[in-house]
C-alpha positions as CSV (number, residue, x, y, z in Angstrom):
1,X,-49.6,23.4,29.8
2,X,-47.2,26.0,32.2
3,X,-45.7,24.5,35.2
4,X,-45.4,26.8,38.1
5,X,-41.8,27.6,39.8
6,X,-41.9,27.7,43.3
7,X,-39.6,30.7,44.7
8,X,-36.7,29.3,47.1
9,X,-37.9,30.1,50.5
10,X,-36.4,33.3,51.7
11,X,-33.5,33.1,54.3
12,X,-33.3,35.7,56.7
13,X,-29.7,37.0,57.5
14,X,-29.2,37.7,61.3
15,X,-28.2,40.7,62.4
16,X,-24.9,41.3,61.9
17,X,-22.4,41.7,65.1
18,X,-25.3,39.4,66.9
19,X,-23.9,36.3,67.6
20,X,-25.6,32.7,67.8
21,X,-26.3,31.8,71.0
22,X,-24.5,34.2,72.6
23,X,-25.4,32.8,76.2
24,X,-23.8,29.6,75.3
25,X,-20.8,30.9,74.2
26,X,-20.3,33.1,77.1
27,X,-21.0,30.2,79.5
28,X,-18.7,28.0,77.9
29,X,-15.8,30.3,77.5
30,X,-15.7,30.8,81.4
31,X,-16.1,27.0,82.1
32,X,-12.6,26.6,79.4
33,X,-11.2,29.2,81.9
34,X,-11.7,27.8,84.8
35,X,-10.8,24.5,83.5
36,X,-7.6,26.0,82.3
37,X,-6.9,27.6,85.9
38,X,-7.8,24.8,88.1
39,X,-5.5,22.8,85.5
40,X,-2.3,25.3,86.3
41,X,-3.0,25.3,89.9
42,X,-3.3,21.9,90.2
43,X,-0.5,21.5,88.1
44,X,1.7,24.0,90.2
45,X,0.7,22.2,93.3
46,X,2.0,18.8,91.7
47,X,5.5,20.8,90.6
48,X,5.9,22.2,93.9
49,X,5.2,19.1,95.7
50,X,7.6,16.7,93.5
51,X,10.2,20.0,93.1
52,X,10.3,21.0,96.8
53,X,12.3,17.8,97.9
54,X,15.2,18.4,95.6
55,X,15.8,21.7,96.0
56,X,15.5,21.0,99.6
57,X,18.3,18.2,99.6
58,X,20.3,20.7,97.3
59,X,20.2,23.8,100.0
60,X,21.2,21.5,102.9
61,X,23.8,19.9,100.7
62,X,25.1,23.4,101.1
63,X,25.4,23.6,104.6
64,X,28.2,22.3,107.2
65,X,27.7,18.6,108.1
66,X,27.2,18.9,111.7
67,X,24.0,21.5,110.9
68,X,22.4,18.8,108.6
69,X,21.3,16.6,111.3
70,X,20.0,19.1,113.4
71,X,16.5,21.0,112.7
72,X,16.6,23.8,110.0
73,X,17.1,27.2,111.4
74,X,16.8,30.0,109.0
75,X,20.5,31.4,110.3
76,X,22.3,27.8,109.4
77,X,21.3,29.0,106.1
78,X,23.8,32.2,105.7
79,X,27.0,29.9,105.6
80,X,26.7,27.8,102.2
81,X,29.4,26.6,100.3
82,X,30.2,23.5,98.1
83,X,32.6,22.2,100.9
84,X,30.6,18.7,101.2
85,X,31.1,18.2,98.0
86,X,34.6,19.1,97.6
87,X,35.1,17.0,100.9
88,X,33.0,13.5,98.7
89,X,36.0,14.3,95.8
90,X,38.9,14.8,97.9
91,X,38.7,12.9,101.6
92,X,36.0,10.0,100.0
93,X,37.4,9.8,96.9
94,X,34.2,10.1,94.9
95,X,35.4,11.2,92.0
96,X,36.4,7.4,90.7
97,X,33.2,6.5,92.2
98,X,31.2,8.4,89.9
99,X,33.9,7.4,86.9
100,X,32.2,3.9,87.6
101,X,28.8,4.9,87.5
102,X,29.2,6.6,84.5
103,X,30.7,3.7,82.4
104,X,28.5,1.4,84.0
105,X,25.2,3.7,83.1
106,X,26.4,5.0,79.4
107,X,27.9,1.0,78.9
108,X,24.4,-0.4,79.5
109,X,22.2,2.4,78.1
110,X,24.4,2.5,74.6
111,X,24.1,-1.6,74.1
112,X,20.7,-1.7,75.1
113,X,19.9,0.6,72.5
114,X,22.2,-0.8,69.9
115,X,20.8,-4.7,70.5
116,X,17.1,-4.2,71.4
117,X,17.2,-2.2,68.2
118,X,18.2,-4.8,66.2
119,X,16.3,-7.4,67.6
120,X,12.9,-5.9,67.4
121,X,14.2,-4.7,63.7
122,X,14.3,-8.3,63.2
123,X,11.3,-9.4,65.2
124,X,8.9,-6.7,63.1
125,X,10.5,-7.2,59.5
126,X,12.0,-10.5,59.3
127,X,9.3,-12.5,60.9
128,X,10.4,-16.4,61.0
129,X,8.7,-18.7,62.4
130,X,8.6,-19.2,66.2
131,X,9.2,-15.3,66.2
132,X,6.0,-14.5,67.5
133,X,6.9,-17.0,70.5
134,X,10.7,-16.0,71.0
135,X,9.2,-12.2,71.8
136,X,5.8,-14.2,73.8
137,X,9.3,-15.6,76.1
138,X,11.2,-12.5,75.9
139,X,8.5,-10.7,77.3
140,X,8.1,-13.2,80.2
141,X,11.2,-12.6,81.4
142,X,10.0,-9.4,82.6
143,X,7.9,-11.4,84.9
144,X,10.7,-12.3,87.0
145,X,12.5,-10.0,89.6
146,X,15.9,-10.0,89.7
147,X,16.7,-10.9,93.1
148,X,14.9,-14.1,92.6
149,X,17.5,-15.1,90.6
150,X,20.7,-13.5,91.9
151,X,22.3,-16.5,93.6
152,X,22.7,-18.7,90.5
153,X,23.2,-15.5,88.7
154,X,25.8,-14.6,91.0
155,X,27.2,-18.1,90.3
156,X,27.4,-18.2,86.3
157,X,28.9,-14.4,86.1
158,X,31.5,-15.9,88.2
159,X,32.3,-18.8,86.5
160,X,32.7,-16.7,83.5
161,X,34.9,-14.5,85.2
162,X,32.5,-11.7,85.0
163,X,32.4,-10.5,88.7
164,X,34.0,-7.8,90.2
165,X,34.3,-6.1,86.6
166,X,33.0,-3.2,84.8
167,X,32.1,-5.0,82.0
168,X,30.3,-8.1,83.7
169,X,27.3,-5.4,86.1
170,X,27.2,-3.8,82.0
171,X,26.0,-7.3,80.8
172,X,24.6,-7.7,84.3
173,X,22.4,-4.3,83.1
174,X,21.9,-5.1,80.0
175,X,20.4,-8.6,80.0
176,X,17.8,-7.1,82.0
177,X,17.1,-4.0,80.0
178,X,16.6,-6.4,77.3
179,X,13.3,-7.5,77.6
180,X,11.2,-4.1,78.2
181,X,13.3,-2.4,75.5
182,X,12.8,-5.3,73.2
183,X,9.1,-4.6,73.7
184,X,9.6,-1.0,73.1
185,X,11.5,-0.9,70.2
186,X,9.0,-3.6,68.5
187,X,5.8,-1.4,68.8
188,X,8.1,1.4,67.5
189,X,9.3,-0.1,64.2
190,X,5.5,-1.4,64.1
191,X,3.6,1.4,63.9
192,X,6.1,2.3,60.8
193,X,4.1,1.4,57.9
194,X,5.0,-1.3,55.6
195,X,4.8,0.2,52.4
196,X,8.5,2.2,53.7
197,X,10.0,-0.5,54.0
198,X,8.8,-2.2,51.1
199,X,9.8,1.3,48.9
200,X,13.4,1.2,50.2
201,X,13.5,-2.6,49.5
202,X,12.3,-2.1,45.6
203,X,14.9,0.6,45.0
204,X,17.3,-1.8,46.0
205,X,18.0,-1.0,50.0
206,X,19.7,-3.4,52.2
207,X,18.3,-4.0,55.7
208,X,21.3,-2.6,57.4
209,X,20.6,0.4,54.6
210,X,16.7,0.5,55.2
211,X,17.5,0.8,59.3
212,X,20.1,3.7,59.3
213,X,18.6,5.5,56.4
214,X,15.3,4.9,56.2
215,X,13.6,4.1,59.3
216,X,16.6,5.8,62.0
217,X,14.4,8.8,61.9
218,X,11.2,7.4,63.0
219,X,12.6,4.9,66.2
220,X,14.7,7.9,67.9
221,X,11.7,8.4,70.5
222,X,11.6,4.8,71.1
223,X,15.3,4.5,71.2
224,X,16.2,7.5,73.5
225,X,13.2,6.2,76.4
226,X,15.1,2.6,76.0
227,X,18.4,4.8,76.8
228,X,16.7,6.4,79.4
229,X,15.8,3.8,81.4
230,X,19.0,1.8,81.1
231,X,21.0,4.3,82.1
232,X,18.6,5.8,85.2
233,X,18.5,2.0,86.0
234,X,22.1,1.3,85.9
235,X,23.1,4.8,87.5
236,X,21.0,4.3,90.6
237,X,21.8,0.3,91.1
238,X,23.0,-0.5,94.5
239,X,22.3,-4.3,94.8
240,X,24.1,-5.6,91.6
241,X,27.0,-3.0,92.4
242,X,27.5,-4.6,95.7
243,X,26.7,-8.3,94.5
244,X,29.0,-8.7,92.1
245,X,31.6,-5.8,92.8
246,X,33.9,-6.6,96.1
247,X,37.1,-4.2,95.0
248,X,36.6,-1.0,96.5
249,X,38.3,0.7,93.7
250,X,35.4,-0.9,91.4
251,X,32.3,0.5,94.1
252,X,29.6,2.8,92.0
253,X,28.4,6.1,93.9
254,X,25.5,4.3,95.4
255,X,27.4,2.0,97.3
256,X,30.3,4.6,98.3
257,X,27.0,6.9,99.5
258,X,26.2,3.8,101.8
259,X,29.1,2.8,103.4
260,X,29.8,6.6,104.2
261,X,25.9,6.9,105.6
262,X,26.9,3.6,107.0
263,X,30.2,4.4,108.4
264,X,32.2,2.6,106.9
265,X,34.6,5.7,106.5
266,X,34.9,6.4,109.8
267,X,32.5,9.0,111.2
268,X,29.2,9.4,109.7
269,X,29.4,12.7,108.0
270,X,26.0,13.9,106.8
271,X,27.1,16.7,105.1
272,X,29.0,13.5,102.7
273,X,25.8,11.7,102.5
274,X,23.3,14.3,101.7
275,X,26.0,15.5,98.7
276,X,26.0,12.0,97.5
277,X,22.8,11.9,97.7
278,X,22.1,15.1,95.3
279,X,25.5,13.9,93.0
280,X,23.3,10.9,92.3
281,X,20.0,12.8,91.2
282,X,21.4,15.5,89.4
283,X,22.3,13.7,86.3
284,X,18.6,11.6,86.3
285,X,17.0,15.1,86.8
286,X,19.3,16.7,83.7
287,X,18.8,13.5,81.9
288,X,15.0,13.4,82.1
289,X,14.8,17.4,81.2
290,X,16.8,16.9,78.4
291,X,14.6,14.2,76.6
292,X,11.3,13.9,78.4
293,X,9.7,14.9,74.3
294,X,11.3,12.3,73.1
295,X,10.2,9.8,76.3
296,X,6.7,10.2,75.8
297,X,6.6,9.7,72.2
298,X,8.3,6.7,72.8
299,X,6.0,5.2,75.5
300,X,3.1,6.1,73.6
301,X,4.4,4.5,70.2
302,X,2.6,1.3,68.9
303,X,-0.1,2.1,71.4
304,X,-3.2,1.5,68.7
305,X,-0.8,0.0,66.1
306,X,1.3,-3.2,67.6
């Protein structure tokens, strides 16, 4: 008995240089380009719109005060100098102003960092029980604005002797930057997977060992947007400043930028208020530049895993 073989069919080869649906290919490399250009322009247009407003207020911080409040000519632009700003230091004595700001903003940011760590450490690889409701409450207290509560906040921080201080608006800043970067920080140590932690438990890793050795690396993003926002919240504050601060040596740049828009000072000198204005940007803007790879990282984290 023979059995027959059946020949593979044959497969014909395209021509070479030919490629498949050439057409196609062409058409949907042009549609990526002009996706790609209408996505810079529109991007450009964005830039220039959110960009145009700062360097604006930067140039006319440059100008003489009394050519600030009138219209812009293109001649009031020859004479530029840093003579507002040396005026703020010097006759306004902005310089401790700023001091203030600074400690208040770094003072908050640093603690936040350093306690919602821990907690949300805790919170993701301790569990106890009730932890899933302490972090249900802490996350409610987001719910709640801040000037609803001022009065009898007002009242505790002076009964314990925490008004017009430094330290009290940096507990004011941080008890409020606690719940959001509490949140944070939790879907950042959560999407770490639990076989690390487990690994540096078994070869005999303490938890204070585990969290600056081990897992440090993989919070940073989560840490440095939790920074970020306490300190742009603290350095831009004007109505805690002026709640709880009443000594004028004590003011933050905010308030000093509103009395002298305000008066306060004597005569309203724009020049002042516009380079007050810019001193208190600068720093957000440099700030933001600085870490915005690390900020979206960290909003993002825990975002499918929390």
């Amino acid at each position: 008995m023979t059995t027959s073989i059946q020949a593979p069919p044959r497969v014909t080869s395209r021509l070479a240089g030919t490629p498949p649906n050439a057409p196609h290919a062409k058409k949907a490399t042009a549609s990526a380009r002009f996706r790609t250009v209408l996505y810079a322009l529109i991007g450009t247009v964005v830039s220039v719109l959110f960009v145009a407003p700062v360097l604006w207020s930067v140039l006319r911080s440059l100008q003489p005060g009394d050519q600030i409040a009138g219209p812009a000519a293109g001649q009031s632009f020859t004479d530029l100098s840093l003579d507002n700003y040396i005026g703020l230091i010097n006759n306004i004595g902005a310089g401790s102003y700023i001091w203030n700001s600074l400690t208040i903003a770094l003072g908050s940011a640093v603690l936040s960092v350093v306690v919602t760590t821990l907690a949300a450490y805790a919170l993701v690889n301790y569990p106890f029980r009730g932890s899933n409701l302490a972090f249900a409450l802490i996350l409610l207290t987001m719910m709640v604005p801040f000037q609803a509560i001022l009065t009898p906040l007002f009242l505790e921080m002076n009964a314990l002797g925490l008004t017009d201080s430094l330290a009290g608006i940096i507990v004011f800043h941080l008890t409020f930057n606690l719940p959001f970067g509490v949140f944070l920080m939790r879907n950042s140590f959560a999407q770490i997977p639990a076989e690390v932690v487990e690994a540096a438990r078994i070869d005999g890793a303490g938890p204070l060992r585990i969290l600056f050795s081990v897992l440090r690396p993989m919070i940073v993003p989560g840490a440095v947007t939790v920074f970020l926002f306490a300190f742009l919240g603290a350095w831009g504050d004007f109505i805690g400043a002026l709640t709880f601060l009443t000594r004028q040596e004590l003011f933050t740049l905010p308030v000093a930028v509103e009395n002298v828009a305000s008066g306060a000072f004597g005569t309203v000198n724009y020049g002042y208020v516009i380079a007050g204005a810019v001193l208190l940007m600068l720093p957000c803007l440099i700030l933001y530049a600085a870490v915005q790879r690390y900020y979206v990282r960290g909003l993002v984290a825990g975002a499918v895993k929390g």
